[in-house]
C-alpha positions as CSV (number, residue, x, y, z in Angstrom):
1,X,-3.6,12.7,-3.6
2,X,-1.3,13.0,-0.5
3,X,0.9,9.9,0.0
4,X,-0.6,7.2,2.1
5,X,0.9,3.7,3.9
6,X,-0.6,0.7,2.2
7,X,-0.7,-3.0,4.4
8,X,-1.1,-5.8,2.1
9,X,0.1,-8.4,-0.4
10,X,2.0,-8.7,-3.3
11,X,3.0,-10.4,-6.5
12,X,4.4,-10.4,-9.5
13,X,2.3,-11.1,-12.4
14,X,1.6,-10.6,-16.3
15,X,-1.9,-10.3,-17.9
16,X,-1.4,-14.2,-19.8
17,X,-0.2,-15.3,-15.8
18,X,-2.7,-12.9,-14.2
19,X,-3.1,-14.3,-10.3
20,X,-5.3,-11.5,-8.7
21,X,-7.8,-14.3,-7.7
22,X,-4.9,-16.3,-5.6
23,X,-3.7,-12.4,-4.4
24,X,-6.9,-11.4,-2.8
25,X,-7.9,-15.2,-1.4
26,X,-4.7,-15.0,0.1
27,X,-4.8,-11.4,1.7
28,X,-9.0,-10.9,2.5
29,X,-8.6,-13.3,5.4
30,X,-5.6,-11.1,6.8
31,X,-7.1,-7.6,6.8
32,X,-9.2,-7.5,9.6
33,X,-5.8,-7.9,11.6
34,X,-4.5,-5.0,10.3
35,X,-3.5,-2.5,13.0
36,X,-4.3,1.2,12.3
37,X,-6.3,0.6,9.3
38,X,-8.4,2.9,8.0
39,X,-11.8,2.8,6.9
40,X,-13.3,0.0,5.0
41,X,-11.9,0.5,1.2
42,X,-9.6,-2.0,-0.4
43,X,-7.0,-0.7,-2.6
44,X,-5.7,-3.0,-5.7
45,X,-2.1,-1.2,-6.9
46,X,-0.5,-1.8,-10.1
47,X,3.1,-1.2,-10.0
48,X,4.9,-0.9,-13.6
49,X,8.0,-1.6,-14.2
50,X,8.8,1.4,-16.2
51,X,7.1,4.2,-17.8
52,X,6.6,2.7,-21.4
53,X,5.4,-0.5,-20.2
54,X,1.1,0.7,-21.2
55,X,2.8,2.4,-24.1
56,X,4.6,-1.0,-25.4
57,X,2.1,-2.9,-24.0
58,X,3.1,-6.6,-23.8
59,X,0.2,-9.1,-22.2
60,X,3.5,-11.2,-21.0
61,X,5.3,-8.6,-19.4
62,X,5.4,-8.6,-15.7
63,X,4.5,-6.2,-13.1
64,X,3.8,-6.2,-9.3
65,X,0.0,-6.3,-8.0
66,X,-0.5,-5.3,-4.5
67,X,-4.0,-5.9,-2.6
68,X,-4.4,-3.9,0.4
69,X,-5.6,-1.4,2.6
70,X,-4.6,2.3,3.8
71,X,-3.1,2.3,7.7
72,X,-1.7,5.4,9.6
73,X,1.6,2.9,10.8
74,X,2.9,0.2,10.0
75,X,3.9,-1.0,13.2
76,X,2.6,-4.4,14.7
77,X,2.4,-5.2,11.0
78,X,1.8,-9.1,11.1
79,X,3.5,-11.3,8.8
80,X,3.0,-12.3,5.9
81,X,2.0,-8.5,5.4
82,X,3.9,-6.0,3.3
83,X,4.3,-2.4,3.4
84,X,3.8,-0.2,0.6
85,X,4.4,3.5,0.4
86,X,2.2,5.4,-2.2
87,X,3.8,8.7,-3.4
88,X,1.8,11.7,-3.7
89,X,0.6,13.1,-6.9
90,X,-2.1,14.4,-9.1
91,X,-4.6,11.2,-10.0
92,X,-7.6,11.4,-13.1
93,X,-10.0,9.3,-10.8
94,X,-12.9,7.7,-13.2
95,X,-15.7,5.3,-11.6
96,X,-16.0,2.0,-13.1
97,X,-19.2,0.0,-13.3
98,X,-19.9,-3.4,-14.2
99,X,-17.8,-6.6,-13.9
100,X,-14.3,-7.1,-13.4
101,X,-14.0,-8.9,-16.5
102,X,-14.5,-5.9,-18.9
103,X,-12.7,-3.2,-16.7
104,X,-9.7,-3.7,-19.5
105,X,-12.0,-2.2,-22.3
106,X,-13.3,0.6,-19.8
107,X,-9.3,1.6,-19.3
108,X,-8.0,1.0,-22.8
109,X,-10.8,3.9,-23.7
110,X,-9.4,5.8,-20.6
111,X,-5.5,5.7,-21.8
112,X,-6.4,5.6,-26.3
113,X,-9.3,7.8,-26.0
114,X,-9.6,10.2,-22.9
115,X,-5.9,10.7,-22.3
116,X,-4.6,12.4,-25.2
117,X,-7.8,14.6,-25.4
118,X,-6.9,15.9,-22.1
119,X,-4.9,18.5,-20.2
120,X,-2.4,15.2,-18.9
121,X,0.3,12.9,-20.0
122,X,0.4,9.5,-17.9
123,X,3.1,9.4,-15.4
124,X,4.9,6.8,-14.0
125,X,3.6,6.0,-10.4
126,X,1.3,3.2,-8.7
127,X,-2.2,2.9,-10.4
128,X,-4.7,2.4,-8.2
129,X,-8.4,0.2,-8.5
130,X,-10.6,1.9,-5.0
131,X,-13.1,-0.5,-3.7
132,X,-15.9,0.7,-1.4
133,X,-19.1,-0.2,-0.7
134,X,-20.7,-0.3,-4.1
135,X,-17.8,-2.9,-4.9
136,X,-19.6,-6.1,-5.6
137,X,-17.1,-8.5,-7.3
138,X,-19.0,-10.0,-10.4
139,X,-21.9,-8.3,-10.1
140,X,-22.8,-6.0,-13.1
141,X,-23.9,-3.1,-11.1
142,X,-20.2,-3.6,-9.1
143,X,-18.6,0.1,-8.7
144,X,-14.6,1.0,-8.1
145,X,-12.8,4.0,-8.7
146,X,-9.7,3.9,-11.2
147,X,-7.0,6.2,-10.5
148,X,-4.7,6.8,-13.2
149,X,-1.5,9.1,-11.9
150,X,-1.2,12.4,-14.5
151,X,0.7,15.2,-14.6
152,X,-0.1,18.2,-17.0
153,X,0.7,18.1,-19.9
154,X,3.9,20.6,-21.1
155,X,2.6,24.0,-22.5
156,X,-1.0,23.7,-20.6
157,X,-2.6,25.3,-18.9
């Protein structure tokens, strides 16, 4: 993926304090302001702390949750927006579908199961949820895209 510019909003969160509800109530009404947005997606970002925090994992650790949208500036950027910077990388992209609820099962099988049967280690960058038009909240039949950053693994090829 080549970087991109993200617009959103951010906090800090664990798992056992998880406030994605109160994230996204509080930035869907802002994004149609948005100058220089592109298209329609909305991007969720994870940002860990370090690069052992899935490896330890810790449901009352903290990490920063960003909900937002790509933009070619950031200028005119109204507040209470933030500006995020998303480095580029290689990503494993995998399509989720079904509720949010259960997406932690669907990537607990992505990092235990699919991971170290592959050509790539994790690496430490932004982790990205993609959601387009088959994004449906609840819904069962709700589709995103998870993006996991990788790198290849030492020795493969």
């Amino acid at each position: 993926m080549p970087g991109m510019l993200l617009a959103g909003s951010c906090r800090a969160m664990s798992l056992m304090d998880n406030q994605t509800r109160e994230l996204w109530q509080e930035f869907m009404p802002l994004r149609n302001h948005i100058p220089g947005r592109v298209g329609n997606e909305l991007y969720s970002v994870d940002i860990y702390p370090d690069a052992e925090y899935l490896r330890d994992f810790d449901p009352h650790r903290t990490f920063r949750k960003w909900a937002g949208v790509p933009v070619t500036t950031w200028e005119g950027l109204p507040e209470p927006l933030e500006k995020l910077e998303l480095p580029e990388g290689l990503y494993a992209v995998f399509r989720y579908r079904g509720s949010p609820r259960t997406v932690g099962a669907f990537y607990h099988r992505i990092l235990t199961e699919w991971l170290p049967a592959s050509l790539y280690d994790l690496e430490h960058r932004p982790h990205l949820a993609v959601m387009g038009p088959t994004y449906l909240g609840d819904h069962p039949d709700s589709e995103e895209d998870l993006w996991i950053p990788v790198r290849v693994k030492d020795g493969a090829s």
